[in-house]
C-alpha positions, 0 to 999 in steps of 0.5 A, a space after each residue: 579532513 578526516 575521512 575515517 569515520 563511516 559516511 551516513 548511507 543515502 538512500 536513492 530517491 524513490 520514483 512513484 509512477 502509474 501502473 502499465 499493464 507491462 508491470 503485471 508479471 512483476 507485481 505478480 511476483 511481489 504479490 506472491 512474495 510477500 504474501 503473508 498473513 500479517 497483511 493478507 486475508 485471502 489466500 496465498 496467491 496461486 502459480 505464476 499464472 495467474 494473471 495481476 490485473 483482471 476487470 476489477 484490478 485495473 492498472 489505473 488503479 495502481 501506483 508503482 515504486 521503482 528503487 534503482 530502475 526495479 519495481 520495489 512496490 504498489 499501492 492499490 488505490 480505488 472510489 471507497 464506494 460507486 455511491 455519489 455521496 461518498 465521491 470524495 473518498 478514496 480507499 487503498 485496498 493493498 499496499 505491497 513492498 519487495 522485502 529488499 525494499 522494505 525500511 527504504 522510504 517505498 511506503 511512504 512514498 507510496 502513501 504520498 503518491 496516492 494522497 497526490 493521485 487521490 486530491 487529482 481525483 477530487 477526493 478529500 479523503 482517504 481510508 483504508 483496512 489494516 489488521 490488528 497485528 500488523 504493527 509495522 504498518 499501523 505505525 508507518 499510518 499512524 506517522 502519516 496521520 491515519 488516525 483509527 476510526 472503527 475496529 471489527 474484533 476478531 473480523 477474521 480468522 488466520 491460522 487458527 487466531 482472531 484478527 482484528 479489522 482496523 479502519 484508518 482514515 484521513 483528510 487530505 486538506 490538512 496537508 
């Protein structure tokens, strides 16, 4: 047999498990890494101490992807609302992958993590905001049936540029 010609790379399978208050330097970390203002509003995180999880970021709001033992990123997945008639909905609010993870399969995973955590939570549905600009994650949604479902125009100001506020959303019954 021939063995001169390059063999396809594997990636490693990529571990999606719940967040543990332990996690919250690293996620710090990530978060303040990859902080830019292609996904972030909000300004760029503060110094290595400034604590990850607090009274309305809990850890159980959190999923983690470990890629070869190290934690590679997070999704941020809460109730849309505290109101009862929206029960079914769950909204990611932040989704963060280390740059040497990006291209890897850790969104999707990510993403499928919380459909599943979502359907444990009764939920039906899920939504979430993306920025208009963000082209790389409007695609990786839009390939995971997120369809857009309303825009803000201009919603927000970032150096010196109106951004778009783009809500996405999607039924987790249809697979």
């Amino acid at each position: 047999m021939d063995e001169s010609y390059p063999k396809p790379r594997t990636s490693p399978p990529v571990l999606i498990r719940a967040a543990r208050r332990s996690d919250g330097d690293r996620l710090a970390v990530l978060t303040r890494e990859a902080w830019s203002t292609l996904h972030a509003v909000g300004p760029r995180p503060a110094g290595p101490y400034e604590p990850f999880f607090d009274d309305l970021h809990l850890p159980s709001h959190y999923l983690v992807a470990e890629l070869d033992g190290e934690v590679a990123g997070f999704i941020r997945l809460v109730p849309a609302s505290s109101l009862a008639a929206n029960r079914h909905v769950r909204q990611i609010q932040g989704l963060e992958i280390a740059a040497s993870a990006r291209r890897r399969g850790v969104g999707r995973a990510l993403l499928r993590g919380a459909y599943e955590a979502a359907r444990r939570q009764s939920a039906t549905r899920i939504t979430l905001h993306v920025l208009g600009h963000n082209a790389p994650a409007r695609a990786l949604y839009e390939a995971e049936g997120f369809t857009v479902e309303g825009v803000l125009p201009g919603e927000f100001l970032l150096e010196g540029a109106y951004v778009d506020d783009v809500l996405m959303g999607r039924s987790l019954t249809d697979g």
